[in-house]
Residue frames as qw, qx, qy, qz and C-alpha x, y, z in Angstrom:
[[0.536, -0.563, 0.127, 0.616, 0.37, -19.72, -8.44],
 [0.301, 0.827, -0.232, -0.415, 1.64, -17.04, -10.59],
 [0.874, 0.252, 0.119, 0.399, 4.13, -18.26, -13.51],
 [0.814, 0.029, 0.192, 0.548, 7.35, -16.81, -14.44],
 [0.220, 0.327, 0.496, 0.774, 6.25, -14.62, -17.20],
 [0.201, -0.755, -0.521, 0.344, 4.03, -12.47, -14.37],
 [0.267, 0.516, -0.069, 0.811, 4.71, -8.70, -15.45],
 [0.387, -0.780, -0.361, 0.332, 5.08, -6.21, -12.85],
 [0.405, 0.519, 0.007, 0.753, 6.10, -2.77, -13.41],
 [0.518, -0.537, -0.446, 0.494, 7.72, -0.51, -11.09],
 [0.172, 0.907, 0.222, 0.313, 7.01, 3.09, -11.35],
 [0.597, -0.167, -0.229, 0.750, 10.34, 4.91, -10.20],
 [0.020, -0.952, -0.144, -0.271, 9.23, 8.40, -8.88],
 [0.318, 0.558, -0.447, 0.623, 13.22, 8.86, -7.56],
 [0.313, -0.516, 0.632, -0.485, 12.60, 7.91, -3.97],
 [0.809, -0.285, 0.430, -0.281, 13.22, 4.49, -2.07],
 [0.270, -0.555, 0.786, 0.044, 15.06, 1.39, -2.44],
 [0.734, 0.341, -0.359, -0.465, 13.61, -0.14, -5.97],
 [0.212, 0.339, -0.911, -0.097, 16.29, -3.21, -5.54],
 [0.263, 0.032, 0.703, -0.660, 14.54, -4.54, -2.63],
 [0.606, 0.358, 0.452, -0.548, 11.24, -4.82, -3.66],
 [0.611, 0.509, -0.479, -0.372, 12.31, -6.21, -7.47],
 [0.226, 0.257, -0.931, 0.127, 13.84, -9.03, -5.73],
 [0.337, 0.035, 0.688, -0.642, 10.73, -9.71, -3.56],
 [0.685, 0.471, -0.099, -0.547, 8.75, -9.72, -6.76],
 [0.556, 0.427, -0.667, -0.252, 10.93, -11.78, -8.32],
 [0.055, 0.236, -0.957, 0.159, 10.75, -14.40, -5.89],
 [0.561, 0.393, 0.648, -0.334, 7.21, -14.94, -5.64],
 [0.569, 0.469, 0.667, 0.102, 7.09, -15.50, -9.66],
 [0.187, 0.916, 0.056, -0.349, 7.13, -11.74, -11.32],
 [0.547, 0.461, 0.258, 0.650, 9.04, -10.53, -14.67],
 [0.141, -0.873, -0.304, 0.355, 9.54, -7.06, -13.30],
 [0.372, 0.680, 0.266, 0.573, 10.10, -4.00, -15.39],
 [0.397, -0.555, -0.363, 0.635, 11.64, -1.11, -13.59],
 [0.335, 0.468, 0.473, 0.667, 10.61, 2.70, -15.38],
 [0.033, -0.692, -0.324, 0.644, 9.87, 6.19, -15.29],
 [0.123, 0.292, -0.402, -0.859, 8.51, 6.27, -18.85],
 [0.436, 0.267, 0.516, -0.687, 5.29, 7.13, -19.17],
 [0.646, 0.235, -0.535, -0.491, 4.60, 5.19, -22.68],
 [0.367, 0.073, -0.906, 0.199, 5.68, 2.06, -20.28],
 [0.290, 0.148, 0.610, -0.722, 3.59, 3.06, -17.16],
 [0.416, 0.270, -0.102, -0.862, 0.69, 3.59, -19.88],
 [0.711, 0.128, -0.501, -0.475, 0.74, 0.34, -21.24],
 [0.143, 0.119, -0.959, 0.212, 1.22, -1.75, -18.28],
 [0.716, -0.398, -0.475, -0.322, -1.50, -3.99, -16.19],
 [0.707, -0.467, -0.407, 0.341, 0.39, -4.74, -12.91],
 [0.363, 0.739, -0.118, 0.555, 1.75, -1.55, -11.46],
 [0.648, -0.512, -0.318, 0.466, 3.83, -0.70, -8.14],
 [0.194, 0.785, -0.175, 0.562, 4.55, 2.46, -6.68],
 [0.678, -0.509, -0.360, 0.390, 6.86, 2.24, -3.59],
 [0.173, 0.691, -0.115, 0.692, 8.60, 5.39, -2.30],
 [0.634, -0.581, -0.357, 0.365, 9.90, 6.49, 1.26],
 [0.218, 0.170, 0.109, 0.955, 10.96, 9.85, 2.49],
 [0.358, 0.357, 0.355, -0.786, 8.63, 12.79, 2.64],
 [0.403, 0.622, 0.670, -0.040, 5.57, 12.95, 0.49],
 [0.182, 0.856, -0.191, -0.444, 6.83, 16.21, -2.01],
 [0.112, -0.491, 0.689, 0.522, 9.67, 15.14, -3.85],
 [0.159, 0.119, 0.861, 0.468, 7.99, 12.10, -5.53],
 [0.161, 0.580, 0.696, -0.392, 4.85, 13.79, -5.81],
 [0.206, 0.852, -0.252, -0.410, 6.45, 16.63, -7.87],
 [0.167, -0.307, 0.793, 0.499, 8.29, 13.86, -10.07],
 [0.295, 0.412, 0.860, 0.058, 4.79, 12.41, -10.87],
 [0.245, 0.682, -0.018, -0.689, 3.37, 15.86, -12.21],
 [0.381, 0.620, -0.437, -0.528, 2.62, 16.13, -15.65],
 [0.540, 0.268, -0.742, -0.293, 3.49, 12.75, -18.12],
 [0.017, 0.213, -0.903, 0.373, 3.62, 10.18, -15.46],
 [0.306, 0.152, 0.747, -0.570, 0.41, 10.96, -13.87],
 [0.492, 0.385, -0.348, -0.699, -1.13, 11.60, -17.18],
 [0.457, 0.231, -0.852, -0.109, 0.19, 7.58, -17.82],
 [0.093, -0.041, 0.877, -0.470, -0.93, 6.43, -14.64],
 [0.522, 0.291, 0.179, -0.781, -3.89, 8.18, -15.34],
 [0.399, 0.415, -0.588, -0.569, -4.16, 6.08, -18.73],
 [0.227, 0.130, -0.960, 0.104, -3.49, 2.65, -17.45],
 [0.260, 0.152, 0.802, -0.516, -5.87, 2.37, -14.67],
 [0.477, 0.487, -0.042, -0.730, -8.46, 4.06, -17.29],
 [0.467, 0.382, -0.708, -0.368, -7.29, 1.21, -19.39],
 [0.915, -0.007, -0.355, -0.191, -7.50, -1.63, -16.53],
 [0.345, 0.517, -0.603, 0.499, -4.56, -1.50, -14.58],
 [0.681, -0.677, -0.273, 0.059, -4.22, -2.28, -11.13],
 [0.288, 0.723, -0.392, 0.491, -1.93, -0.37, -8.89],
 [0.760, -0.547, -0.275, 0.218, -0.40, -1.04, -5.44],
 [0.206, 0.873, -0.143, 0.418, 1.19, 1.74, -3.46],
 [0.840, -0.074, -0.308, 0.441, 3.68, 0.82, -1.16],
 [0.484, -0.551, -0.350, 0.584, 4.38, 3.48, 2.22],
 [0.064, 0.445, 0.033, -0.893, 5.10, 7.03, 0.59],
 [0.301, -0.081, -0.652, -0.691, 3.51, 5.54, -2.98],
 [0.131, -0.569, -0.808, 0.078, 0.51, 4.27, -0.73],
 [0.032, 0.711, 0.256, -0.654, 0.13, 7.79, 0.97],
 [0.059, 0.257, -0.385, -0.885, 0.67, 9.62, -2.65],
 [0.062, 0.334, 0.830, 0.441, -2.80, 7.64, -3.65],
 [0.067, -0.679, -0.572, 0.455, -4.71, 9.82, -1.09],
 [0.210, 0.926, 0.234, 0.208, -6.22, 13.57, -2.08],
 [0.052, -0.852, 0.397, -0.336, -3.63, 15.08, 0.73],
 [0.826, -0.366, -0.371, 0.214, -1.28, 15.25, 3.09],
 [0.307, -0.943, -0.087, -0.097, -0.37, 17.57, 5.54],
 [0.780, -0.522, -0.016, 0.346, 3.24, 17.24, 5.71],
 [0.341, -0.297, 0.019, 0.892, 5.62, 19.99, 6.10],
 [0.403, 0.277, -0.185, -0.853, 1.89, 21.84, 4.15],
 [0.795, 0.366, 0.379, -0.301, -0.75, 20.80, 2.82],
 [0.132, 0.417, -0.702, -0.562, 0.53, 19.08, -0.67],
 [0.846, 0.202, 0.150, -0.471, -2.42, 17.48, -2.86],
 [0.425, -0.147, 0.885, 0.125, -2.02, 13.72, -3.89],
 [0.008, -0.095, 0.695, 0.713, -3.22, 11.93, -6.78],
 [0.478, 0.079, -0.005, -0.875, -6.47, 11.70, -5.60],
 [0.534, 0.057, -0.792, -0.291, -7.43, 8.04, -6.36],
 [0.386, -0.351, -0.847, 0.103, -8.41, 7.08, -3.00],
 [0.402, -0.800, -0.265, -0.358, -10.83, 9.22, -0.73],
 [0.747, -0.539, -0.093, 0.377, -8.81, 10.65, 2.58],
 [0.205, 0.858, -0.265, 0.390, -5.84, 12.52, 3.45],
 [0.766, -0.024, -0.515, 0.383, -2.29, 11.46, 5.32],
 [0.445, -0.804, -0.080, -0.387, -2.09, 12.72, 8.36],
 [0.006, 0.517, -0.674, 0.527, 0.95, 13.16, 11.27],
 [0.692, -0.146, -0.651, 0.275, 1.10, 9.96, 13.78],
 [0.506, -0.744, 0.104, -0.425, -0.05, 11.37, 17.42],
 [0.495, 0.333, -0.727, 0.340, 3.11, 10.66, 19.74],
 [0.204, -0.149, 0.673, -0.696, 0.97, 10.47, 22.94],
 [0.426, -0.268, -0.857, -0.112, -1.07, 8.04, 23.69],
 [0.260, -0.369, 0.379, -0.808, -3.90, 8.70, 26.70],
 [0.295, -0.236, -0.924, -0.065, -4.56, 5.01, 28.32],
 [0.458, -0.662, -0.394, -0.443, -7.80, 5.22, 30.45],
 [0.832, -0.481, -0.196, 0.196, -7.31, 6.21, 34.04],
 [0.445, -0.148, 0.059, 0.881, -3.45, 8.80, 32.80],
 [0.138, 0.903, 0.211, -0.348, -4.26, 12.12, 33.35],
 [0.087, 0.763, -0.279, -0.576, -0.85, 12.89, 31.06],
 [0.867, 0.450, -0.080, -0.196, -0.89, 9.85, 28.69],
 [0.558, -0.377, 0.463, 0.576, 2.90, 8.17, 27.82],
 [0.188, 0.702, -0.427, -0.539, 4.67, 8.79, 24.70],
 [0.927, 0.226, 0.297, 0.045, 5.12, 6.86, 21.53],
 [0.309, -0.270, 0.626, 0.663, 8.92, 7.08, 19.19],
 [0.527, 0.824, 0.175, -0.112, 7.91, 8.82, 15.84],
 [0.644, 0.144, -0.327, -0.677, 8.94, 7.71, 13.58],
 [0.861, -0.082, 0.374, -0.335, 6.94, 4.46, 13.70],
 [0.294, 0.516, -0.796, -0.114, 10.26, 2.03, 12.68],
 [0.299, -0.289, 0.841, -0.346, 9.74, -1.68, 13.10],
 [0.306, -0.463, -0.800, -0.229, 7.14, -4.82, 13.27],
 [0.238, -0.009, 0.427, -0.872, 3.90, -4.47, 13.96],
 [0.249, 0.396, 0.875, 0.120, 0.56, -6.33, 13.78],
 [0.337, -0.150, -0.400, -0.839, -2.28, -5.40, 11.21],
 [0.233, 0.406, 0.714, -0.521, -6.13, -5.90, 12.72],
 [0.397, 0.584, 0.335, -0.623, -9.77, -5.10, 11.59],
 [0.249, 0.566, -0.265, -0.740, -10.83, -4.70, 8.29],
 [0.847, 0.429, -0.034, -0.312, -10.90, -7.37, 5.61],
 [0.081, 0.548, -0.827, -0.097, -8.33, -9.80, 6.77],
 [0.579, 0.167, -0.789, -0.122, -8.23, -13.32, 6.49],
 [0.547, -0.383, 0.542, -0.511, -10.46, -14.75, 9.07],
 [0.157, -0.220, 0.954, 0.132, -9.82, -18.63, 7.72],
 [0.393, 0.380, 0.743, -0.387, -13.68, -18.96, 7.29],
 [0.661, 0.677, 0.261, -0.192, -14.84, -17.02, 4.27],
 [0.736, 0.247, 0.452, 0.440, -13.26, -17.21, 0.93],
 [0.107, -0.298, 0.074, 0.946, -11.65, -14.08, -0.56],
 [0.363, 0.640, 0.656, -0.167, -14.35, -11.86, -2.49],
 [0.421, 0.647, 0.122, 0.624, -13.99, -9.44, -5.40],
 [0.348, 0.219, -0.230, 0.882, -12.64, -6.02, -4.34],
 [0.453, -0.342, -0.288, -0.771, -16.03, -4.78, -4.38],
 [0.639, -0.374, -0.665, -0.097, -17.31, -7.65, -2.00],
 [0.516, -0.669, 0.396, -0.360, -17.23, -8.28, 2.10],
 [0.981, -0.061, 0.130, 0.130, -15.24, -10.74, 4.00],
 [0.629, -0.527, 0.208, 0.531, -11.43, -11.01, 2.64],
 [0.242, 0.882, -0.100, -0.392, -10.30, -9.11, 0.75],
 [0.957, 0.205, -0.014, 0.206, -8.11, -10.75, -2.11],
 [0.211, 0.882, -0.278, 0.316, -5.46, -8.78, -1.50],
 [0.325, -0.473, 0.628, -0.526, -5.03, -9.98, 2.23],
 [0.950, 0.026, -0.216, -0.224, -5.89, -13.52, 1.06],
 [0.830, 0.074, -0.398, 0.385, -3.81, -16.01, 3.63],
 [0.278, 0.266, -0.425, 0.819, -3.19, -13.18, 5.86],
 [0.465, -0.710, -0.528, -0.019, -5.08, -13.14, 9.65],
 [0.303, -0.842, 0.172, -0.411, -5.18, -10.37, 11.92],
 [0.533, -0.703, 0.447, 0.147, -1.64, -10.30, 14.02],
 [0.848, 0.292, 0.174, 0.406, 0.37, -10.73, 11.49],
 [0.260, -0.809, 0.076, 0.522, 3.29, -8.51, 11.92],
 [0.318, 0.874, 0.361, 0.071, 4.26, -6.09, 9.41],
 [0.558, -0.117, -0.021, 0.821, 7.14, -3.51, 8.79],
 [0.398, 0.760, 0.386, 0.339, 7.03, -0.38, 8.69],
 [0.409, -0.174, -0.071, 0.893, 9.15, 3.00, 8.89],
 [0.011, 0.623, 0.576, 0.530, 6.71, 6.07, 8.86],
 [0.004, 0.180, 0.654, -0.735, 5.36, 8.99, 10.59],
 [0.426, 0.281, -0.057, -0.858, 2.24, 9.77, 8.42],
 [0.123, 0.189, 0.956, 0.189, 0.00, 7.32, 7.37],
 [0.408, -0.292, -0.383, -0.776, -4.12, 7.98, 6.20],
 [0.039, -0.059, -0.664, 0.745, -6.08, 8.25, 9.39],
 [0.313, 0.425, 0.366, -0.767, -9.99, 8.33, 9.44],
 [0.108, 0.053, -0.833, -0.540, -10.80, 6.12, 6.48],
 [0.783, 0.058, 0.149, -0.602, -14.27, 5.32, 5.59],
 [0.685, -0.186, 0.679, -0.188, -14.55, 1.51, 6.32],
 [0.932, 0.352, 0.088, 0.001, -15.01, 0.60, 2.51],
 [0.500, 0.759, -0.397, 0.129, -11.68, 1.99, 1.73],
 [0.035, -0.543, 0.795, -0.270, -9.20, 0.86, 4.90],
 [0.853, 0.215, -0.392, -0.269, -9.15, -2.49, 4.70],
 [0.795, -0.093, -0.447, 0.399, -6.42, -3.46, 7.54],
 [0.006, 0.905, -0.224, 0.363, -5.19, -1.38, 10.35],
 [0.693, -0.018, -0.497, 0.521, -2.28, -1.02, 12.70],
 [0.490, -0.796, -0.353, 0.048, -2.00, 0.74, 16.03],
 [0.665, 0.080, -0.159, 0.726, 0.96, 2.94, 17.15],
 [0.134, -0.090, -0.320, 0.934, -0.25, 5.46, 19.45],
 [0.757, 0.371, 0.004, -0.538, -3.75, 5.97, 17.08],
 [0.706, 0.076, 0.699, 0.084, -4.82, 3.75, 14.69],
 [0.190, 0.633, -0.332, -0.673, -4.23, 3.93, 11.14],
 [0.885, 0.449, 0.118, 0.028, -5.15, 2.19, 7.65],
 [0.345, -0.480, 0.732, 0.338, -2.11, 0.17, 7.17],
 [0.168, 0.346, 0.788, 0.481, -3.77, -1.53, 3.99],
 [0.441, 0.609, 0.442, -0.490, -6.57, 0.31, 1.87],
 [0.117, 0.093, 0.683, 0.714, -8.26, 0.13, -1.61],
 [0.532, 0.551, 0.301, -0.568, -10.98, 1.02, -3.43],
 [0.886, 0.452, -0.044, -0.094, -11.59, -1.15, -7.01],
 [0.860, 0.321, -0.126, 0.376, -8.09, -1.69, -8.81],
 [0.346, 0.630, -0.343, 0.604, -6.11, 0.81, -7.04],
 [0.745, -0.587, -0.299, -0.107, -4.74, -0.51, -3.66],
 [0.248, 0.504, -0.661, 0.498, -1.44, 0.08, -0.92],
 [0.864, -0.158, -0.386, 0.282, 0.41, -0.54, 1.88],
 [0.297, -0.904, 0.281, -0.123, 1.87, 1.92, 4.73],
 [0.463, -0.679, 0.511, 0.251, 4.28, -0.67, 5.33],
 [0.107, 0.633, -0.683, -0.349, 7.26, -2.32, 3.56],
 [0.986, 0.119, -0.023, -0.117, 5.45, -5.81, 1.78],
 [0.739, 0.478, -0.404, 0.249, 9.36, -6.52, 0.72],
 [0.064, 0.610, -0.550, 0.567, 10.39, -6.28, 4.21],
 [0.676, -0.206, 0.029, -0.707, 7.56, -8.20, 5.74],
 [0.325, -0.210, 0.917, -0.099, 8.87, -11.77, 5.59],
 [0.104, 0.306, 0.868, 0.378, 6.23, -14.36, 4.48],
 [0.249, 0.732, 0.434, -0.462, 2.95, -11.83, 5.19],
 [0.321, 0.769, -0.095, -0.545, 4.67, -9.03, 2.91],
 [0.029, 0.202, -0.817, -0.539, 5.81, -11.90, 0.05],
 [0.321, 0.517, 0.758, -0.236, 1.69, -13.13, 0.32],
 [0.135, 0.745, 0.340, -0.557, 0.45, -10.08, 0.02],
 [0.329, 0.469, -0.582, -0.577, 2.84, -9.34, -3.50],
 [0.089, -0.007, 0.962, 0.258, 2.10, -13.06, -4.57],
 [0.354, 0.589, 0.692, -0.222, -1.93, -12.27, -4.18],
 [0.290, 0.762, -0.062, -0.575, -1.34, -8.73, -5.91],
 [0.119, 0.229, -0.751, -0.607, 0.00, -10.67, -8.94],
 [0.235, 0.321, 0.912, -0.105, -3.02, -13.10, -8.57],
 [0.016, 0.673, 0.333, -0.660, -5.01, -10.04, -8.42],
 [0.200, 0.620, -0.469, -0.597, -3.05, -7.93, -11.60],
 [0.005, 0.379, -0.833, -0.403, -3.24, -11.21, -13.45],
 [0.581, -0.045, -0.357, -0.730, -6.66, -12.75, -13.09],
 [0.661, -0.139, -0.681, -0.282, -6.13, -15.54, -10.79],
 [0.708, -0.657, -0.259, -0.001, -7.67, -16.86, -7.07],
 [0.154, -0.730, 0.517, -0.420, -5.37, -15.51, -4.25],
 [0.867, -0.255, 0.070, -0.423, -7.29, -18.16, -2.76],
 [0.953, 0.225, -0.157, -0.127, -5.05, -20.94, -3.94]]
């Protein structure tokens, strides 16, 4: 288990309810540092970016020093975890309200939720509610099938991230865009809501979340309790 004296730093890019997710931290074990100064960001090891809203505003706060810092850390070792608009901001793009380029760390681009659904057999399909508010279960990818032991990031099997967490486990999440057409190393969980979408994905040290871990109940306190494991050097497993 983590100790006490876990750091975690939260990267405030001005959108989304910070409180929330400091308290979530803090109860699975975390020292958490809230900040939007990029000498802090620079020297940290555990980082979080959460954000909600569109996908501009914090995107244009991260310009310049920030991403520079971000840019530093990981470069240094860091791990990151993005968290619903900070997950989508890890991607190259995203098409909403324009194209607007992301930070580029993970392969892909966020893409608009499809509000029609076509079951097999409906010539006009039904509809799905956008946005996509609520629980929901995660599938596929690199969840916790009770049998193999998590493996590095790099590996197959579970992912440590999603260590303790099996497919149907329900999930928050509030969204209409999410990354859509992942190559299989990178999406790592999905969820369904008209299409499917990578509700979890990484690639090495830099990983997210579409939905709201701090909203999640016991799945989305795992899931932070593995990412300290993770940021800090020890087994999820345990």
């Amino acid at each position: 288990m983590t100790s006490k004296s876990s750091p975690a730093t939260i990267l405030d890019a001005g959108v989304g309810n910070l409180g929330n997710l400091e308290r979530a931290l803090r109860h699975v074990g975390a020292g958490v540092e809230v900040t939007d100064d990029p000498d802090v960001v620079a020297a940290s090891r555990c980082l979080l970016l959460p954000g909600v809203g569109a996908f501009r505003p914090p995107r244009e706060r991260l310009r310049g020093a920030l991403e520079e810092a971000l840019g530093a850390a990981l470069a240094q070792g860091a791990w990151l975890l993005g968290i619903c608009v900070g997950y989508q901001l890890l991607f190259e793009s995203s098409e909403e309200f324009g194209t607007t380029d992301g930070l580029g760390l993970l392969p892909g681009s966020v893409r608009r939720l499809e509000d029609r659904v076509f079951p097999p057999g409906s010539p006009r399909g039904d509809r799905v509610a956008l946005p996509h508010i609520g629980w929901n279960r995660l599938h596929g990818g690199r969840l916790d099938d009770g049998e193999i032991p998590p493996h590095s990031p790099q590996g197959d099997g579970t992912h440590p991230l999603l260590a303790g967490i099996a497919a149907g486990s329900y999930v928050y999440f509030v969204h209409s865009y999410a990354p859509r057409g992942l190559d299989p190393g990178v999406a790592l969980a999905e969820a369904t809501h008209g299409v499917a979408f990578a509700a979890v994905a990484g690639r090495g040290r830099v990983l997210g979340t579409q939905f709201h871990p701090e909203k999640s109940g016991r799945t989305g306190l795992r899931l932070l309790h593995n990412y300290l494991e993770i940021c800090h050097g020890a087994d999820p497993g345990d």
